[in-house]
N, CA, C and O of each residue as an XYZ file, in Angstrom:
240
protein
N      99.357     86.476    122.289
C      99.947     85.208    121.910
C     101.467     85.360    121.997
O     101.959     86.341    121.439
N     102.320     84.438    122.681
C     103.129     84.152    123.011
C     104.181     84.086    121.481
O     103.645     83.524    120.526
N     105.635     84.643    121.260
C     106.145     84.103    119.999
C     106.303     82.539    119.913
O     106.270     81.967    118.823
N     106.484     81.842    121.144
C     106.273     80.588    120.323
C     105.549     79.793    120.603
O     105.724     78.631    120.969
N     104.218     80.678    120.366
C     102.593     80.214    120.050
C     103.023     80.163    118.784
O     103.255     79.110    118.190
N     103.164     81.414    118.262
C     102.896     81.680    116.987
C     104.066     80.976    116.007
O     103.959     81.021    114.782
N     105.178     80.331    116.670
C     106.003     79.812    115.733
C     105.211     78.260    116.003
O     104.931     77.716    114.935
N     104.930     77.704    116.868
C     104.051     76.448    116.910
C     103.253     76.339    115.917
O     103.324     75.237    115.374
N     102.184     77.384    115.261
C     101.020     77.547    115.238
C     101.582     77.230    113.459
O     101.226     76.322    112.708
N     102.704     78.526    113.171
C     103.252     78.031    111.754
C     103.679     76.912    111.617
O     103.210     76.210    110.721
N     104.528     76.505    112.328
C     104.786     75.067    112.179
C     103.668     74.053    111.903
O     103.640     73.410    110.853
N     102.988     73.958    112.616
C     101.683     73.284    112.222
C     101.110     73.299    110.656
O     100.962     72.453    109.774
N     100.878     74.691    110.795
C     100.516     75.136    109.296
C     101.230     74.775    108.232
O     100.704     74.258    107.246
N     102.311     74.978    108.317
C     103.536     74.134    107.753
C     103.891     72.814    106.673
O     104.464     72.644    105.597
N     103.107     71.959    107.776
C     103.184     70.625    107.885
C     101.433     69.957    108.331
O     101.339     68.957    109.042
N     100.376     70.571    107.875
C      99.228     70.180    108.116
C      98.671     69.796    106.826
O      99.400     70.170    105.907
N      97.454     69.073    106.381
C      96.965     68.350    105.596
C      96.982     69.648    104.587
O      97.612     69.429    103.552
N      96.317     71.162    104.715
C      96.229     71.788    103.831
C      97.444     72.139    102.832
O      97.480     72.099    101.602
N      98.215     72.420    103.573
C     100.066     73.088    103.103
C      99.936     71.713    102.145
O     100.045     71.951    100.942
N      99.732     70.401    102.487
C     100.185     68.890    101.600
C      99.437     69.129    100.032
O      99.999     69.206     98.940
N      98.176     69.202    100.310
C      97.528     69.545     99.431
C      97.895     70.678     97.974
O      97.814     70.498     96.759
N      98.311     71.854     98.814
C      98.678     72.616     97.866
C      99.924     72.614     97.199
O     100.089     73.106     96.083
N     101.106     71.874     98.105
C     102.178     71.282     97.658
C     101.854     70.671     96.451
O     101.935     71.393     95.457
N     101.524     69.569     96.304
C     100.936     68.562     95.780
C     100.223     69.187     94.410
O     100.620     68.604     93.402
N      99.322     70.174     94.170
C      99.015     70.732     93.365
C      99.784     71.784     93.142
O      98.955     72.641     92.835
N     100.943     72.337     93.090
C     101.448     72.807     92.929
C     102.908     71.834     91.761
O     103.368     72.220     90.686
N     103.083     71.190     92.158
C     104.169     69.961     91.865
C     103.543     69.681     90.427
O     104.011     70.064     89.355
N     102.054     68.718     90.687
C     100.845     68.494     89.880
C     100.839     69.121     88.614
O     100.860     68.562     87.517
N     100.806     70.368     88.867
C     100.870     71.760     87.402
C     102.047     71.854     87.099
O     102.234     71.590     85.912
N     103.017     72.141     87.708
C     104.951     72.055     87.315
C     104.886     70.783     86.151
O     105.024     70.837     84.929
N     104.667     69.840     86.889
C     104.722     68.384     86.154
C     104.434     68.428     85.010
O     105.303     68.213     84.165
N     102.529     68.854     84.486
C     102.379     68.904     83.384
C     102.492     70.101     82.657
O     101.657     70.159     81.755
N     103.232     71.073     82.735
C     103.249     72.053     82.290
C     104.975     71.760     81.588
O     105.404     72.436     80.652
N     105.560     70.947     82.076
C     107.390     70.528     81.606
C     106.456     69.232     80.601
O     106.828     69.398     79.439
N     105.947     68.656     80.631
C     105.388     67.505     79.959
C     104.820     68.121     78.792
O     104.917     67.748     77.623
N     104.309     68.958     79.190
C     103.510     69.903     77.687
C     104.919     70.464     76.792
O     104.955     70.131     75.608
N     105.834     71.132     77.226
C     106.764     71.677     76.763
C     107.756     71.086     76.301
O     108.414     71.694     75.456
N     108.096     69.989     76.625
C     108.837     69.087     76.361
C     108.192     68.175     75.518
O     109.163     67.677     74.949
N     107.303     67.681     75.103
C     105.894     67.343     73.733
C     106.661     65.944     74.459
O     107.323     65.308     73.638
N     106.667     65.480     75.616
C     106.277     64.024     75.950
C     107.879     63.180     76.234
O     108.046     62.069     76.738
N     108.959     64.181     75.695
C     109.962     63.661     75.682
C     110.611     62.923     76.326
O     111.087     61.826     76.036
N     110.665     63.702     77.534
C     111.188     63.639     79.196
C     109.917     63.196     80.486
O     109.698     63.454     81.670
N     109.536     62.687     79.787
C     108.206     62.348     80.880
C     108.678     61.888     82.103
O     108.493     62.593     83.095
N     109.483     60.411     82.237
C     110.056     59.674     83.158
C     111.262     60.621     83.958
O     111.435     60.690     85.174
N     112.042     61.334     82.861
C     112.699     62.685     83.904
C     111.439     63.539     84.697
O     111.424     63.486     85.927
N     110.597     64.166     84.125
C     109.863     65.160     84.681
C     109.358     64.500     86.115
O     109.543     65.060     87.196
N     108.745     63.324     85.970
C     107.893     62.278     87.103
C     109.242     62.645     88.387
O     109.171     63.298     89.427
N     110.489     61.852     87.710
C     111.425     61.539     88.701
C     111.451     62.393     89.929
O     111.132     62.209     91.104
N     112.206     63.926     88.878
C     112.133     65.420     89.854
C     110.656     66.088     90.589
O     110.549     67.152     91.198
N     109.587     65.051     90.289
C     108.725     65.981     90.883
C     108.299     65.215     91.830
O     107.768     65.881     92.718
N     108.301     63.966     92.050
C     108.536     63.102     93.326
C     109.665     63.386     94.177
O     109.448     63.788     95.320
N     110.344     63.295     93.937
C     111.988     64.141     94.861
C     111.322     65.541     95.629
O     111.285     65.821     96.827
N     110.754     66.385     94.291
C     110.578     67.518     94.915
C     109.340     67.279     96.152
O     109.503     67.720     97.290
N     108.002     66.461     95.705
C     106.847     66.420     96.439
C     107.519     65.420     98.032
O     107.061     65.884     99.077
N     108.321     64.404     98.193
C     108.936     64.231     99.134
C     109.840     64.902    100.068
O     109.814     64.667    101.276
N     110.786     65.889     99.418
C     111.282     67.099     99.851
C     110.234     68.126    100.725
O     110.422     68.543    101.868
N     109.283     68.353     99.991
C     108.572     69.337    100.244
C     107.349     68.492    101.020
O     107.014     68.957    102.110
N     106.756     67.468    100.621
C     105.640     67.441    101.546
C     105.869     66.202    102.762
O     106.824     65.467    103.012
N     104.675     66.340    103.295
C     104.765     65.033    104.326
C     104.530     63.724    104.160
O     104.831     62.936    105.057
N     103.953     63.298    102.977
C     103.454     62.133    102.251
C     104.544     61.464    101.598
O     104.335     60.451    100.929
């Protein structure tokens, strides 16, 4: 395999439905895990930064 097979191939991987997914659950647990710690305080902060981040980071 060619190197840019294999940089194609990451790229893909990258940016394919699975990588979204785990993004996404990843963000998901951050979220409520600052929501737990914060006992509800900052909810509308926590939401804000983790949409920023899940747009940053994913393709959706």
């Amino acid at each position: 395999m060619a190197l840019d097979d294999f940089a194609r191939k990451a790229e893909d991987a990258l940016h394919g439905d699975k990588a979204e997914q785990v993004s996404d659950s990843i963000i998901d647990k951050a979220r409520e895990a600052a929501k737990k710690v914060t006992g509800g305080g900052f909810d509308e902060k926590i939401d804000e930064a983790a949409d920023k981040a899940d747009k940053a980071i994913g393709d959706e």
